[in-house]
Backbone bond lengths (Angstrom), bond angles and torsions (degrees), N, CA, C in turn:
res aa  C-N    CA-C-N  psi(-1)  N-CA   C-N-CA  omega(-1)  CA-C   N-CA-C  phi
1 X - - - 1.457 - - 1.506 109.07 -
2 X 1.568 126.55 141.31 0.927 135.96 165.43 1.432 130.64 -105.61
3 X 1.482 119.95 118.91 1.364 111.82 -154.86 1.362 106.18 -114.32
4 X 1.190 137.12 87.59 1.621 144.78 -168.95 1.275 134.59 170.15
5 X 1.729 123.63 -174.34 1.686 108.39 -174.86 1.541 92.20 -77.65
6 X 1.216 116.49 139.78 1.779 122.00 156.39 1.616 114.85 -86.24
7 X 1.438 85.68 141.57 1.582 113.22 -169.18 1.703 108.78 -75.62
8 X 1.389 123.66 -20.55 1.508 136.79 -158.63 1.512 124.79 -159.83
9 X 1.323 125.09 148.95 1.284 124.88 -176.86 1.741 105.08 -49.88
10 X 1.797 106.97 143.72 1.263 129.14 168.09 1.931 104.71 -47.11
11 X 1.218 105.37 159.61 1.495 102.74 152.00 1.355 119.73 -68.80
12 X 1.426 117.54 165.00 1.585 112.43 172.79 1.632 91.80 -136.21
13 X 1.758 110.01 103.62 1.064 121.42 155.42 1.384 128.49 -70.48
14 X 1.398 125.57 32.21 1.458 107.81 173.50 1.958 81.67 -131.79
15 X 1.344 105.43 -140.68 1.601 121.45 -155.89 1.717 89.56 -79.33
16 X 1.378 102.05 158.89 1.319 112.29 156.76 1.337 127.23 -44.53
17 X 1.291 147.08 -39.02 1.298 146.35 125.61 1.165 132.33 -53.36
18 X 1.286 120.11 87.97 1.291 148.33 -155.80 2.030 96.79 -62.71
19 X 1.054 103.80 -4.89 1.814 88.20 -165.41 2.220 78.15 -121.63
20 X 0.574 103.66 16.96 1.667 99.05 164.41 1.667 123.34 -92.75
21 X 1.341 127.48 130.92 1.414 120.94 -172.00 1.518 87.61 -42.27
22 X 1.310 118.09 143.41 1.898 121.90 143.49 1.136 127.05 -40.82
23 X 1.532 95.32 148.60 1.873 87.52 177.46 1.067 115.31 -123.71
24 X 1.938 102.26 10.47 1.477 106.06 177.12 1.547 115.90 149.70
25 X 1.348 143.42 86.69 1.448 110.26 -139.11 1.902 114.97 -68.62
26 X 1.346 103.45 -178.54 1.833 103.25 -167.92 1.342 85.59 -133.40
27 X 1.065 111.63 146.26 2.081 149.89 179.84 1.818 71.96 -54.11
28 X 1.594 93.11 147.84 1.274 115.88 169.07 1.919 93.61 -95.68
29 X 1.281 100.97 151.67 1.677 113.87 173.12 1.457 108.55 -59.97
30 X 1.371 108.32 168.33 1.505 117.23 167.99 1.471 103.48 129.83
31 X 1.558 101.31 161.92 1.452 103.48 173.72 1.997 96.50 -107.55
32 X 1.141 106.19 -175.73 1.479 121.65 147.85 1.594 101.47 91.04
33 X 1.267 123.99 -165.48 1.090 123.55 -126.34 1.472 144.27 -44.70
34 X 1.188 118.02 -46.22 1.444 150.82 -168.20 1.265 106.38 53.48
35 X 1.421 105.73 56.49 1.513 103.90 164.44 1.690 127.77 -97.99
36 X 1.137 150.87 160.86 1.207 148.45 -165.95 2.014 102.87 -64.33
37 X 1.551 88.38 153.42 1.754 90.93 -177.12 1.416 96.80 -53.79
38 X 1.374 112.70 160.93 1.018 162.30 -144.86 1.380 110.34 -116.18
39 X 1.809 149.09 130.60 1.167 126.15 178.66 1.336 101.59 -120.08
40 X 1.754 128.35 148.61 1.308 114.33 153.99 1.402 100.73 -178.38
41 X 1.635 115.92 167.42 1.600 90.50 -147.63 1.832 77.89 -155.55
42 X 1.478 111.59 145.62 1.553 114.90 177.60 1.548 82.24 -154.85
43 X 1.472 91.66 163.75 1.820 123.53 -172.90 1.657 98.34 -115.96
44 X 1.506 118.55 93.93 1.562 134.07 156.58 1.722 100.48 7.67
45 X 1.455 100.34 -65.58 1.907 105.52 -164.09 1.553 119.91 -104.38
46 X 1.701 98.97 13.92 1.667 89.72 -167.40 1.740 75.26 -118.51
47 X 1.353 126.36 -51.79 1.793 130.04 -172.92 1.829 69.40 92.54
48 X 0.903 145.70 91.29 1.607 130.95 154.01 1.380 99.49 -145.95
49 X 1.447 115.82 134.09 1.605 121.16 -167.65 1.612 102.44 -89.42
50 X 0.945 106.11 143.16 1.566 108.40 -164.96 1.578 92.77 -113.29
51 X 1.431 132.97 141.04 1.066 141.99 -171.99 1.373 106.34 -77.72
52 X 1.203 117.05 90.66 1.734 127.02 161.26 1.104 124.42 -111.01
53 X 1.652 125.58 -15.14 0.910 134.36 -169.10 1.787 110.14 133.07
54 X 0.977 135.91 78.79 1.562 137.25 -150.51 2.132 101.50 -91.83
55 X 1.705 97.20 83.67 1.591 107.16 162.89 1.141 101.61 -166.11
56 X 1.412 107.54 144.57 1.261 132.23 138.90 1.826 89.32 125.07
57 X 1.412 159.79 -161.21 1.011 146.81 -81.93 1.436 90.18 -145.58
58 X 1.298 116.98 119.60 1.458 115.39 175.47 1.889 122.91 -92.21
59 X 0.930 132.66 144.15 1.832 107.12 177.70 1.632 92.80 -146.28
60 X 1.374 114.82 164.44 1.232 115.26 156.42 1.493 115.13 -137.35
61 X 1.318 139.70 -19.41 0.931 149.52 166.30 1.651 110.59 -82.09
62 X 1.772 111.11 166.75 1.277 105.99 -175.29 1.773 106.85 151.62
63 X 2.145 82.61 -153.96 1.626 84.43 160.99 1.271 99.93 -117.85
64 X 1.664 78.98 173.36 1.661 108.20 -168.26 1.625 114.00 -119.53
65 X 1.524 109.83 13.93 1.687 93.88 -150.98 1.876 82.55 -102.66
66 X 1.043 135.88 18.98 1.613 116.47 -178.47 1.836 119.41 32.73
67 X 1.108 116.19 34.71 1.344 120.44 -169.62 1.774 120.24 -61.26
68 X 1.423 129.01 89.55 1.277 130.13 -161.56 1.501 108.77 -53.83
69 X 0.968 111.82 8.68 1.634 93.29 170.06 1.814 129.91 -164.04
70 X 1.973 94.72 24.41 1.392 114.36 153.96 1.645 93.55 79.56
71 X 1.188 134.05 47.59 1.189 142.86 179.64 1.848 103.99 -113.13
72 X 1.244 111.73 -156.31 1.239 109.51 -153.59 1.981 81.65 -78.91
73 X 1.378 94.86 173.57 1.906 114.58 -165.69 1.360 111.92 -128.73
74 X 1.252 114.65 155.81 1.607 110.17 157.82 1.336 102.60 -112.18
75 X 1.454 108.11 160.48 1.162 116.63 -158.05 1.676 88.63 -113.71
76 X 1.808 130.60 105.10 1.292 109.51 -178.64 1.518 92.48 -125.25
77 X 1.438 105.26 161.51 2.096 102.80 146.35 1.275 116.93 -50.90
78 X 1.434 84.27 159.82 1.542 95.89 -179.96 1.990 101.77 -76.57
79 X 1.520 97.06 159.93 1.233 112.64 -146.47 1.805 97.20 -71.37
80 X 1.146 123.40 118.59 1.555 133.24 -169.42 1.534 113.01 -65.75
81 X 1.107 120.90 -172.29 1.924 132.98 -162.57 1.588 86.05 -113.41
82 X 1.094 125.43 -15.40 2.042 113.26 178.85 1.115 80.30 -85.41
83 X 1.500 133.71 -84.51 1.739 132.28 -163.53 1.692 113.40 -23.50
84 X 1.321 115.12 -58.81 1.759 125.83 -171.91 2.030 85.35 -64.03
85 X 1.071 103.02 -44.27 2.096 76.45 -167.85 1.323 113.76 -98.68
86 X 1.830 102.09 53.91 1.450 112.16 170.59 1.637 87.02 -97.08
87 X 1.121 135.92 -10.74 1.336 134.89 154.73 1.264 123.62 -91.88
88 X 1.905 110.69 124.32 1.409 124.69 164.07 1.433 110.74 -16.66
89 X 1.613 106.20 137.64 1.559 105.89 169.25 1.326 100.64 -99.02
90 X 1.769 98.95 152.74 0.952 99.20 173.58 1.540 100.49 -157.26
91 X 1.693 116.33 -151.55 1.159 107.11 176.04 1.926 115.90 -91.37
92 X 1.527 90.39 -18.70 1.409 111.30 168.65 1.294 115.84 -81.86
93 X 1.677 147.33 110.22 1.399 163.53 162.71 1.446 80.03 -15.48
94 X 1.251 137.09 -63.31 1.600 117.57 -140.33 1.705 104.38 -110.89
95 X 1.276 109.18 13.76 1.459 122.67 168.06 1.828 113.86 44.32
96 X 1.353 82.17 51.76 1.797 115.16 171.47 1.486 103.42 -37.74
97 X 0.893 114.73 -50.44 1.302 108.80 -165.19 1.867 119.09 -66.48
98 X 1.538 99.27 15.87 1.444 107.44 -177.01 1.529 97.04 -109.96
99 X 1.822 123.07 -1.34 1.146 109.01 -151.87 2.180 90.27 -166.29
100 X 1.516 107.89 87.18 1.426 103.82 167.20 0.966 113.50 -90.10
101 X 1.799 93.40 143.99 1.685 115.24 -177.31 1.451 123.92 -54.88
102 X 1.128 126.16 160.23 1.611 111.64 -165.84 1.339 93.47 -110.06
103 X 1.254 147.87 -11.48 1.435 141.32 132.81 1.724 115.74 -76.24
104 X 1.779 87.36 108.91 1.720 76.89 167.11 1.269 139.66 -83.72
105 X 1.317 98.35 157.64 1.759 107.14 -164.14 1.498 118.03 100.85
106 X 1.109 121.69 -18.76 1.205 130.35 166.04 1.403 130.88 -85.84
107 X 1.510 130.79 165.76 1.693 127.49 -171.44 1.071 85.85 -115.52
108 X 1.705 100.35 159.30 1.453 148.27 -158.84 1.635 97.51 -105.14
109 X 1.483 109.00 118.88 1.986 103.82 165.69 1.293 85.35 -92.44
110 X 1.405 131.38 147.73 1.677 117.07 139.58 1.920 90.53 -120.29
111 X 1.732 101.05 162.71 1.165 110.86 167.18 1.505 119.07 -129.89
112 X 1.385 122.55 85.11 1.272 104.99 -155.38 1.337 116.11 -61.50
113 X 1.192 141.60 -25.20 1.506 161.01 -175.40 1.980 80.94 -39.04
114 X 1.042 94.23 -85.18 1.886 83.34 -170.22 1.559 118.01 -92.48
115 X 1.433 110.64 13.36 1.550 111.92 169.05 1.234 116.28 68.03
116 X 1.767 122.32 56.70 1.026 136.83 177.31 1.338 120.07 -146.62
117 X 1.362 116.91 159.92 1.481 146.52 173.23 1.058 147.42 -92.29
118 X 1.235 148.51 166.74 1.207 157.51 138.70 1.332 131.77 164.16
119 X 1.490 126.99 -172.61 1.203 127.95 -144.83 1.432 108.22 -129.89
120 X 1.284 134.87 147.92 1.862 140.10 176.03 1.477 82.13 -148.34
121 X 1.428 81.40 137.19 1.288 121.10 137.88 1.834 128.01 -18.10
122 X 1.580 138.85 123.65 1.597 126.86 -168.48 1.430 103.46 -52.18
123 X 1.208 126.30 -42.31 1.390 132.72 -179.63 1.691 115.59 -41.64
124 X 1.084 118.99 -58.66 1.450 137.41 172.08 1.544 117.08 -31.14
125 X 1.485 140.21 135.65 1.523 125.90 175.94 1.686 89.90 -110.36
126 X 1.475 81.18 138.22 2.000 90.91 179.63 1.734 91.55 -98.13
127 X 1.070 100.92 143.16 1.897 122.25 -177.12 1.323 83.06 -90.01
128 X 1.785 91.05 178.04 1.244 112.21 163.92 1.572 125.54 -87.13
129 X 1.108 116.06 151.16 1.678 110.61 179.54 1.373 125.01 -66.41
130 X 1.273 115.69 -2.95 2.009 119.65 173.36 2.043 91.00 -90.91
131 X 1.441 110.35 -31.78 1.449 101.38 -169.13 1.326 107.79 -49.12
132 X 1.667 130.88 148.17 1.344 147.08 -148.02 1.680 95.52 -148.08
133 X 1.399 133.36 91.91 1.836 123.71 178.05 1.949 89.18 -100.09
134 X 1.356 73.17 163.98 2.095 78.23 173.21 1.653 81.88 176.59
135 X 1.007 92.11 -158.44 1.991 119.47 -160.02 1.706 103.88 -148.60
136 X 1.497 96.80 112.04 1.931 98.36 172.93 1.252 111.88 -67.02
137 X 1.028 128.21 -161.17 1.611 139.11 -176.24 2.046 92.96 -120.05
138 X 1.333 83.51 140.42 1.829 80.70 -162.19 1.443 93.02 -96.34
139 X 1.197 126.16 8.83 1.504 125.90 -156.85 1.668 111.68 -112.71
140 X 1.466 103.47 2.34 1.527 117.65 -158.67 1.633 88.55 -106.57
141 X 1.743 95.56 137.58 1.656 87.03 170.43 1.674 113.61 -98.55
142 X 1.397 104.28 97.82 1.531 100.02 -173.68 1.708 120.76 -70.42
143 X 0.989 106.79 5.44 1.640 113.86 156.51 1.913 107.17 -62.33
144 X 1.260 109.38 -0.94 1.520 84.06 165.87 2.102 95.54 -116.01
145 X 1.230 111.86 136.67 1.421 105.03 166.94 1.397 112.80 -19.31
146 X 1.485 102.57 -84.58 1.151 142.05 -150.85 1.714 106.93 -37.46
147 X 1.797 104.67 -23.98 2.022 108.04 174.67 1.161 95.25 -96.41
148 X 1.093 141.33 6.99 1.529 113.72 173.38 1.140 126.67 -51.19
149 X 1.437 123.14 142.38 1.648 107.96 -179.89 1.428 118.18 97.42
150 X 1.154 115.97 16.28 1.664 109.17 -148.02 1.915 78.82 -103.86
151 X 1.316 127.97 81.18 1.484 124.28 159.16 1.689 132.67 -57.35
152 X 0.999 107.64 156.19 1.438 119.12 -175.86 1.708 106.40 -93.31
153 X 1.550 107.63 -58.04 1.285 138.55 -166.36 1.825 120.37 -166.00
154 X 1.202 95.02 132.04 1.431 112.40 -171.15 1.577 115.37 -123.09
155 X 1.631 115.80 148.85 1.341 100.88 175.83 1.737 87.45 -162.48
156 X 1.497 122.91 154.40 1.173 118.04 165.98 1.838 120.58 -122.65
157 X 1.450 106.04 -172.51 1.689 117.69 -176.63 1.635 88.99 42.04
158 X 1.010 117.10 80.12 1.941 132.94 176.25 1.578 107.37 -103.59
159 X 1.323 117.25 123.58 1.470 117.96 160.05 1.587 104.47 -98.34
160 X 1.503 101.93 145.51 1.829 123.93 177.74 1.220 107.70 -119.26
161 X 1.741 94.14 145.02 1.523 98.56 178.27 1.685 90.38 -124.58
162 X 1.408 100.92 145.85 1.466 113.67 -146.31 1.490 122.28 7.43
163 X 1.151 131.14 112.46 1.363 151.42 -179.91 1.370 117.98 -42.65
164 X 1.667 106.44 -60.02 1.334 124.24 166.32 1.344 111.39 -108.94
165 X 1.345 126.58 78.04 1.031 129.55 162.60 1.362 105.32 -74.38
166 X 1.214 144.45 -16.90 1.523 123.93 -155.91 1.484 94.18 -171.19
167 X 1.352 120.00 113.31 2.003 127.97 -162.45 1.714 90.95 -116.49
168 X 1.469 98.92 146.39 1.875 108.05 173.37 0.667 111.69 178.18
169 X 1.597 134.21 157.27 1.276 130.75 -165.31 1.708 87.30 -146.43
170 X 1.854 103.11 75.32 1.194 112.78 155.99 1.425 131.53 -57.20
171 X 0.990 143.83 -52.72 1.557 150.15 176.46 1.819 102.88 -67.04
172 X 1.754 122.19 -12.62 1.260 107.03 165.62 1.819 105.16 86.75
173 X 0.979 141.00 -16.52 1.284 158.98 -146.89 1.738 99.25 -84.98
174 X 1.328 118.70 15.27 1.660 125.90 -159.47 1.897 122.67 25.97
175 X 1.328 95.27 26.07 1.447 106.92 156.23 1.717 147.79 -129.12
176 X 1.629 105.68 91.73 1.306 110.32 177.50 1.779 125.52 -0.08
177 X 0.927 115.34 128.87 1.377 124.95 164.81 1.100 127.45 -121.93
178 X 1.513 131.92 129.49 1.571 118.08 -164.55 1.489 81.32 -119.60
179 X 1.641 95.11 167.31 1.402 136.25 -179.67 1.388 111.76 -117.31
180 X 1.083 118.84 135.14 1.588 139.54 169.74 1.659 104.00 -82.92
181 X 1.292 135.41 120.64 1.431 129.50 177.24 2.122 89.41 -86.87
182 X 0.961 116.20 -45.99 1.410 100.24 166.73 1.224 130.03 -170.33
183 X 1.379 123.69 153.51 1.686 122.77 -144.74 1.743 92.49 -132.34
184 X 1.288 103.08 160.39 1.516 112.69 176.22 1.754 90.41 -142.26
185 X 1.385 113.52 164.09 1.711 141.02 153.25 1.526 124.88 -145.90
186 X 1.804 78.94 -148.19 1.405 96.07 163.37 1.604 114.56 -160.42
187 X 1.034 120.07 168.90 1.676 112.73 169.15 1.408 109.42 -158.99
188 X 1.172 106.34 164.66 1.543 110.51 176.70 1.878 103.76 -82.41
189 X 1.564 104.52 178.91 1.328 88.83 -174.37 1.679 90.32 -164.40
190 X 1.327 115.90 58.57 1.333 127.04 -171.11 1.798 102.16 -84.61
191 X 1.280 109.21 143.92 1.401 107.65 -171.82 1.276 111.89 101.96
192 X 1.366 124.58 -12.53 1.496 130.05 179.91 1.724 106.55 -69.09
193 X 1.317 117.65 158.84 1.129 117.07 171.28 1.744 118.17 -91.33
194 X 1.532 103.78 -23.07 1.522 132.08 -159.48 1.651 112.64 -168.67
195 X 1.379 94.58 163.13 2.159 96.06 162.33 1.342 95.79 -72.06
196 X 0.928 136.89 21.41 1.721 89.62 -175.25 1.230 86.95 -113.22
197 X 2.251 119.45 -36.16 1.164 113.25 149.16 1.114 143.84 -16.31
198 X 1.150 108.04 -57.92 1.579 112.20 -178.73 1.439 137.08 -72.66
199 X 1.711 94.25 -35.40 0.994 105.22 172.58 2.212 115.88 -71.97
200 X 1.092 88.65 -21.36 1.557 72.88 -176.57 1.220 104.31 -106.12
201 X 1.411 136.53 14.50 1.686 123.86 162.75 1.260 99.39 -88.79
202 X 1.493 139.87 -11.15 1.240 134.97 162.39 1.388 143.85 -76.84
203 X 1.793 103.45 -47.81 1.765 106.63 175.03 0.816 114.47 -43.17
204 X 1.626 131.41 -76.38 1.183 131.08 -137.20 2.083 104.49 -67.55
205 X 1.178 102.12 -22.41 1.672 105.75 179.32 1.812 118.52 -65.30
206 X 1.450 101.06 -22.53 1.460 105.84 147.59 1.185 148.77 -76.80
207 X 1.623 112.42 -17.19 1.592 115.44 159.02 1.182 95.24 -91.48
208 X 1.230 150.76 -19.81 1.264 142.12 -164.77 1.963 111.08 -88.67
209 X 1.069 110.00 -52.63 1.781 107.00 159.16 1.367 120.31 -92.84
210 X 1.103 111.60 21.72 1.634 113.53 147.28 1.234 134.32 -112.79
211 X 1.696 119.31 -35.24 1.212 104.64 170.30 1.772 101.89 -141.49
212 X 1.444 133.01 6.87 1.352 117.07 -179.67 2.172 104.01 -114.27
213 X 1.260 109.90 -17.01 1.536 107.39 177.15 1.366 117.69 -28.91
214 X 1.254 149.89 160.36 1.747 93.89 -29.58 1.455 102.76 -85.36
215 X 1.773 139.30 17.17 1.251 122.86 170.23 1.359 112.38 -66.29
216 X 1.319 125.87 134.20 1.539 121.31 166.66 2.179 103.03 -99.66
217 X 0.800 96.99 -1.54 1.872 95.30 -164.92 1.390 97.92 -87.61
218 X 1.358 144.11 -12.20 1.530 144.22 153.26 1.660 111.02 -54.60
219 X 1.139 111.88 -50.22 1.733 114.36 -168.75 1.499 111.01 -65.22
220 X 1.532 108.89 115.18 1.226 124.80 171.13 1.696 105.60 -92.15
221 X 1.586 126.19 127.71 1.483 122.11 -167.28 1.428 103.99 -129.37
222 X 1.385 125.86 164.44 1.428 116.74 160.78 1.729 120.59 -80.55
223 X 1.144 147.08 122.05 1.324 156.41 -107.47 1.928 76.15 -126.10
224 X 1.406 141.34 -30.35 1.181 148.16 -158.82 1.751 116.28 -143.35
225 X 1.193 142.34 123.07 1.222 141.84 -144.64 1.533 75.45 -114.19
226 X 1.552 97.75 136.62 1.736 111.26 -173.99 1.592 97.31 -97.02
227 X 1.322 126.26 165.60 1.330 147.37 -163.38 2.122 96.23 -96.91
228 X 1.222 99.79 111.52 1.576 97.96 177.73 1.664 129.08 -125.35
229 X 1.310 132.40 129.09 1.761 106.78 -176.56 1.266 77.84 -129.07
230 X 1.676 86.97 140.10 1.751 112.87 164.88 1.650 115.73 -75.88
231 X 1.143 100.67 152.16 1.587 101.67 -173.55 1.935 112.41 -57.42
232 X 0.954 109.24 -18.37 1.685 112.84 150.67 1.216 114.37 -84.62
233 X 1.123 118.99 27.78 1.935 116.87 148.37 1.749 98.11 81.61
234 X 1.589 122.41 -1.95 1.054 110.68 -157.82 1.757 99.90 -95.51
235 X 1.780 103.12 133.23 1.389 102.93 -167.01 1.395 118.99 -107.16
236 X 1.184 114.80 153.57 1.641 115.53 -176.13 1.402 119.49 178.56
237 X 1.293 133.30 -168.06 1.164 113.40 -160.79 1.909 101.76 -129.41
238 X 1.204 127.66 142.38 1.528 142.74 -157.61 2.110 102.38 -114.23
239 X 0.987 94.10 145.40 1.255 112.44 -177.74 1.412 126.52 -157.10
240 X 1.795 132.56 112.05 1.527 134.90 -162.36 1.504 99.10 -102.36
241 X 1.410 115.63 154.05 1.622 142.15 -174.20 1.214 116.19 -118.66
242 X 1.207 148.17 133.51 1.624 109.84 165.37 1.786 86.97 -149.82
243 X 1.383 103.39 179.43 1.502 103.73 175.72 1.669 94.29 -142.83
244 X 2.006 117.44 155.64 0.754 111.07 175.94 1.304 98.83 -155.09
245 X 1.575 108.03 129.28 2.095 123.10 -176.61 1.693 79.53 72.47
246 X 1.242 123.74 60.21 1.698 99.90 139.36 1.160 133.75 -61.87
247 X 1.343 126.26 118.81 1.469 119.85 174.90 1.187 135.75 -50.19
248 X 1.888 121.71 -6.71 1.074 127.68 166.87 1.604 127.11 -43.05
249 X 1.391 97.10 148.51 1.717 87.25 -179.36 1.625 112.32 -121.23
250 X 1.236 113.37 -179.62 1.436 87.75 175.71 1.912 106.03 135.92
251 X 1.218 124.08 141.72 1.336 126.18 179.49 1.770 104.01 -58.07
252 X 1.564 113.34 -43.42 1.171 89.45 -168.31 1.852 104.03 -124.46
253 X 1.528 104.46 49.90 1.016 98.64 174.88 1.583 122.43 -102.10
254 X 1.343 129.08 146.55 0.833 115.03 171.69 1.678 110.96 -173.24
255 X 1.340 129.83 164.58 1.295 152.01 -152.34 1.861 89.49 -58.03
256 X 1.522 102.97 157.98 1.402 103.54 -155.78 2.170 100.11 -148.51
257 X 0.920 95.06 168.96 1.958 100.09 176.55 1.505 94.28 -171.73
258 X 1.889 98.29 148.21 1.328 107.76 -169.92 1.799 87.08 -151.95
259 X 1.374 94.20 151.01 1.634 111.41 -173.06 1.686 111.45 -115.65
260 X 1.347 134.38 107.14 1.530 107.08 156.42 0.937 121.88 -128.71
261 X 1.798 110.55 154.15 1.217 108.17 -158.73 1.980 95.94 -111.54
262 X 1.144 121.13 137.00 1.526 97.19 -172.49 1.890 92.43 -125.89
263 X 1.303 115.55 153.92 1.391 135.57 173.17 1.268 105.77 -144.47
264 X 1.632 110.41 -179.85 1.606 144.91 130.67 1.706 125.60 -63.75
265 X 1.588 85.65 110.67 1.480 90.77 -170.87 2.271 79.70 -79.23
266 X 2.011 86.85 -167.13 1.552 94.48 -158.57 1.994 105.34 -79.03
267 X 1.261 104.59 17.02 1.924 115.45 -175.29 1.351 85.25 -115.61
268 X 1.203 134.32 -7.37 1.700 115.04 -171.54 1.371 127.27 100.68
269 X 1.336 114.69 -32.52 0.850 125.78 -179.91 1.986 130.55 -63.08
270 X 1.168 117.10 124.53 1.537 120.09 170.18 1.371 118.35 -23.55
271 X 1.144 143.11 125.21 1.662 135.05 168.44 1.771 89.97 -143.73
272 X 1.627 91.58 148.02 1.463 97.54 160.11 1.528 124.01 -137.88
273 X 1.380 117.21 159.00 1.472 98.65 -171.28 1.165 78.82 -139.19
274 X 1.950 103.38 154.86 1.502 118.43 -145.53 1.679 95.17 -163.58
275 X 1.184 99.60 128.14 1.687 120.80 -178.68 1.366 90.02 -115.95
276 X 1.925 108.40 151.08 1.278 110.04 178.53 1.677 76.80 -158.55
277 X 1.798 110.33 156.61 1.487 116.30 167.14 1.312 82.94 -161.70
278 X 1.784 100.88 -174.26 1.230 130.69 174.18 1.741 106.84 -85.39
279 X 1.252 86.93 167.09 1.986 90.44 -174.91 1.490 95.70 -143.05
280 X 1.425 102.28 171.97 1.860 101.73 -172.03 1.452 108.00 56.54
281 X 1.219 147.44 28.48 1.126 137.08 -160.20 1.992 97.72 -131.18
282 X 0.942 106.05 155.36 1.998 112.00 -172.43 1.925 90.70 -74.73
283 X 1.197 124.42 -42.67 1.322 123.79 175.70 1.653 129.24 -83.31
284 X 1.268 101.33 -14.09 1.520 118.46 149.03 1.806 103.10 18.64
285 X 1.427 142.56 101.87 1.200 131.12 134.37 1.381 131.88 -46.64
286 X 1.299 119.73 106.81 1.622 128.92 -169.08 1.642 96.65 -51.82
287 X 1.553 99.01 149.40 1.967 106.48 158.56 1.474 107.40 -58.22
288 X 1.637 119.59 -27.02 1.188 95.12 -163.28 1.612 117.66 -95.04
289 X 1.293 104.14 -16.58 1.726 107.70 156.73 1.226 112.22 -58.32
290 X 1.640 135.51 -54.60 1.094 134.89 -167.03 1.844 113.63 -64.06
291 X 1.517 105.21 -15.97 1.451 108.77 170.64 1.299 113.72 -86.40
292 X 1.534 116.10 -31.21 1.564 126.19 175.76 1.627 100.59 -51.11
293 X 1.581 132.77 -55.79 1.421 145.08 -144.11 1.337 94.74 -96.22
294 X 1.576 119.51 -21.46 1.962 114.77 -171.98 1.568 80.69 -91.46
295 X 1.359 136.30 -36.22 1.457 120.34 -154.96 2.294 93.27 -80.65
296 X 0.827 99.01 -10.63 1.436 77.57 175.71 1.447 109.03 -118.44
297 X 0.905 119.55 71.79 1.918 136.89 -170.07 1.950 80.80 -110.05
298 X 1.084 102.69 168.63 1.521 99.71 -179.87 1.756 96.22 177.43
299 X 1.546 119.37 154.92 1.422 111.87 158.93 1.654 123.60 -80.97
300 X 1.312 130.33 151.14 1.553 144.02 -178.66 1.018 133.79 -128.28
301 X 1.529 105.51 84.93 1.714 113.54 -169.71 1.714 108.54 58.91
302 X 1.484 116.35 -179.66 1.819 112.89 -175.98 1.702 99.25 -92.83
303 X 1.630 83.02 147.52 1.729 94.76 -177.71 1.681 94.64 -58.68
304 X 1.517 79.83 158.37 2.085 97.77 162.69 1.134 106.26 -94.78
305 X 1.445 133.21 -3.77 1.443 122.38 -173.82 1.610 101.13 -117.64
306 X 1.574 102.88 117.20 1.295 105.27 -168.15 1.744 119.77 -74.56
């Protein structure tokens, strides 16, 4: 996993025309390692490494446009300390207290970047809203500068449910690596034609740089993005990922499923929000929690990102 601003367009695992149903996703290019994602995690306005596991390619500068489907980019700074305190301070990163959960007992993600919501479970740690998680390309030899950055999938303001669920030091390198058992966001998804667009140039890139890279022939996807409204009336279109016998190896590897749900935030604009975990696993997140946490997605005040 890659936790930061990216320097370069995402991969685009489906066809060369990114707005065509998929026909299946395709191995991102590159030579070198094929080692398992990668974890590491920085804050846009603080540069402060957040303990996830500290390897593999750090950046802070770059782009900024989250583009769902590796099309043309903007080229911005990384996201500044005025932008992050367009949200109330508080003791909560996302200054909850401007915004209760519609299941009680539970925390509030907001992301103001695209003016959205939702809800986890007490268990869950809500990040900060500059935080950026995604998945590198394991296939890139980042021993040269020049690949750094080379992402799979990106999403920001992400809540985790246990962080380190699962520690190893696969590659041997005498440095721990933790595992996320499961992550939620959001992203923009400009370049889409539709939700249903959006939503399906994205899922499958979350079981795919999390737990099946570089095999693509494990990922089972939905071929058609289903019609979905959140219990705030908000409508858009849903799409499931899953992987099964990944060939990955590894103490904490294992078979994976990811959900997104993509809409119109309140500017018009495409956004998608995207759950991904492990599967086959004794801690396994049920479908039916993960429908509880997609049904309360909601819009939040107007994005800052125009």
């Amino acid at each position: 996993m890659w936790l930061g601003q990216p320097p370069e367009g995402e991969q685009n695992l489906h066809s060369q025309n990114p707005h065509q149903q998929p026909r299946g996703p395709q191995p991102p290019s590159g030579g070198g390692g094929g080692h398992r994602a990668k974890v590491v995690a920085v804050t846009a306005a603080t540069a402060v490494v957040v303990a996830v596991g500290l390897t593999g390619p750090l950046l802070l500068g770059g782009d900024k446009d989250d583009n769902a489907n590796g099309g043309s980019r903007n080229t911005k700074a990384p996201a500044s300390a005025s932008k992050s305190a367009t949200a109330p301070a508080s003791d909560d990163p996302r200054g909850s207290e401007t915004e209760r959960p519609t299941v009680p007992g539970w925390k509030v993600v907001i992301n103001p970047e695209w003016g959205t919501a939702f809800d986890v479970p007490p268990d869950w740690d809500v990040k900060e809203p500059d935080l950026l998680i995604g998945f590198e390309d394991s296939k890139v030899d980042y021993s040269d500068p020049g690949n750094w950055g080379k992402l799979i999938i990106i999403m920001g303001a992400p809540a985790v449910l246990r962080e380190n669920w699962c520690v190893s030091d696969d590659d041997k390198d005498g440095r721990m690596e933790g595992t996320a058992l499961v992550a939620a966001g959001t992203k923009g998804a400009k370049g889409a034609d539709s939700t249903g667009d959006a939503a399906l140039s994205q899922v499958d890139r979350w079981v795919y740089g999390g737990y099946t890279q570089p095999d693509t022939k494990s990922i089972v996807y939905d071929k058609t993005a289903k019609p979905y409204t959140a219990k705030s009336g908000l409508k858009g279109s849903i799409a499931w990922a899953r992987s099964r016998n990944t060939p990955q190896k590894g103490r904490c590897a294992s078979d994976g499923k990811a959900i997104t749900f993509a809409f119109k935030n309140s500017a018009g604009g495409f956004v998608a929000w995207s759950l991904y975990g492990a599967t086959g696993v004794k801690d396994e997140l049920p479908d039916s929690t993960i429908m509880k946490i997609l049904g309360t997605v909601r819009l939040h005040r107007d994005p800052t990102e125009s």
